[in-house]
N, C-alpha and C positions, 0 to 999 in steps of 0.2 A: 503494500500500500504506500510507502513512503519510496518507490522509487521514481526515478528523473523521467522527465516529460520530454519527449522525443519532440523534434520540430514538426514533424507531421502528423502526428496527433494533436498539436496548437493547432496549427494550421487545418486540419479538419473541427476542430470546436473552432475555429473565429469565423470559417465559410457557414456553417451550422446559424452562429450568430446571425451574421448578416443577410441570410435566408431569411432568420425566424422576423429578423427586425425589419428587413425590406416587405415581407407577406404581412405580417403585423399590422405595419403602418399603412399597408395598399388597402388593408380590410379597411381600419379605420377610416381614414378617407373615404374609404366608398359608405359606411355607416354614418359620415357627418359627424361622428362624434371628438371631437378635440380632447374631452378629458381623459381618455381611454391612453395608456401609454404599455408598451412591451418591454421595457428594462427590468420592471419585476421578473419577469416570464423568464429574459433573460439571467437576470442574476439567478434565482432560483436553480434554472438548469444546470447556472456553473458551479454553484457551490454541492447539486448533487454529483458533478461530475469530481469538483477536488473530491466528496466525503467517501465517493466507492473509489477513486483511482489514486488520489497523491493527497495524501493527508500531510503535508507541510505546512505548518504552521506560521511560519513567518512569511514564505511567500506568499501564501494567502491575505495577510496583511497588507503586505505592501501591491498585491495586487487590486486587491480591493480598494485601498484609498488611492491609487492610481487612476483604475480606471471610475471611479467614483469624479476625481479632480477634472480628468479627460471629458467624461460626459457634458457636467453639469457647465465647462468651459466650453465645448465645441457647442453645446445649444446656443450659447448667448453670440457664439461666432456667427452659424449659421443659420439660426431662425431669421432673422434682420432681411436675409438673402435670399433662401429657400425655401420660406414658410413652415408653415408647423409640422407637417407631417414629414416631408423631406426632411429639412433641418432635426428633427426628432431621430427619423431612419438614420442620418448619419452619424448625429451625435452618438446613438446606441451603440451600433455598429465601429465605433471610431472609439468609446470605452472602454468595451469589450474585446474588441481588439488590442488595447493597450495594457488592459488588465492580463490577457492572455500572454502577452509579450514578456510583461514583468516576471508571472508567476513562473512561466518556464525559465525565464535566466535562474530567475531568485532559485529556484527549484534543483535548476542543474548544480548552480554555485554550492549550493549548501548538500544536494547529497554526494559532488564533489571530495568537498573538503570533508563533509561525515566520516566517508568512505577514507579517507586516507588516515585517520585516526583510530580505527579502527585495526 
């Protein structure tokens, strides 16, 4: 459970993401409804994905306040531009891709250096 996250398993959970958050956001729009957002749906998925695959601990941390910063910064970048729905798809997708990013370094670095103490 606690071993390193391969690049391509990132890289299949952040395509996943930006599937869930491009369909997501295409429903809402087509439902009118604005207050409805898919970052829950996302975050949810990833954290069941760290609790069955890579239970690390601190890169979860720092992946999460990552892509939490990423998000909540690319909305205010891109709503202005792209509107809500767009602007929301990216921001999502643009988080969670960051958060992904982080956790696999942080992930590798530490069972890295784990494994060499051992």
């Amino acid at each position: 459970m606690n071993r390193r996250v391969s690049w391509g398993e990132a890289l299949l959970v952040a395509l996943a993401c930006w599937v869930i958050s491009g369909l997501g956001y295409a429903v809402f729009a087509a439902l009118e409804d604005p207050g409805l957002t898919v970052a829950p749906l996302l975050g949810l998925g990833l954290v069941q994905w760290f609790w069955t695959r890579h239970r690390v601990w601190p890169a979860a941390v720092a992946a999460g306040l990552t892509g939490f910063v990423v998000l909540f910064g690319a909305v205010d970048l891109l709503r202005p531009d792209w509107g809500r729905y767009v602007g929301d798809a990216l921001a999502t997708g643009l988080g969670a891709t960051a958060a992904l990013v982080v956790f696999t370094l942080t992930c590798r670095i530490r069972t890295r250096t784990g494994s060499r103490n051992h």
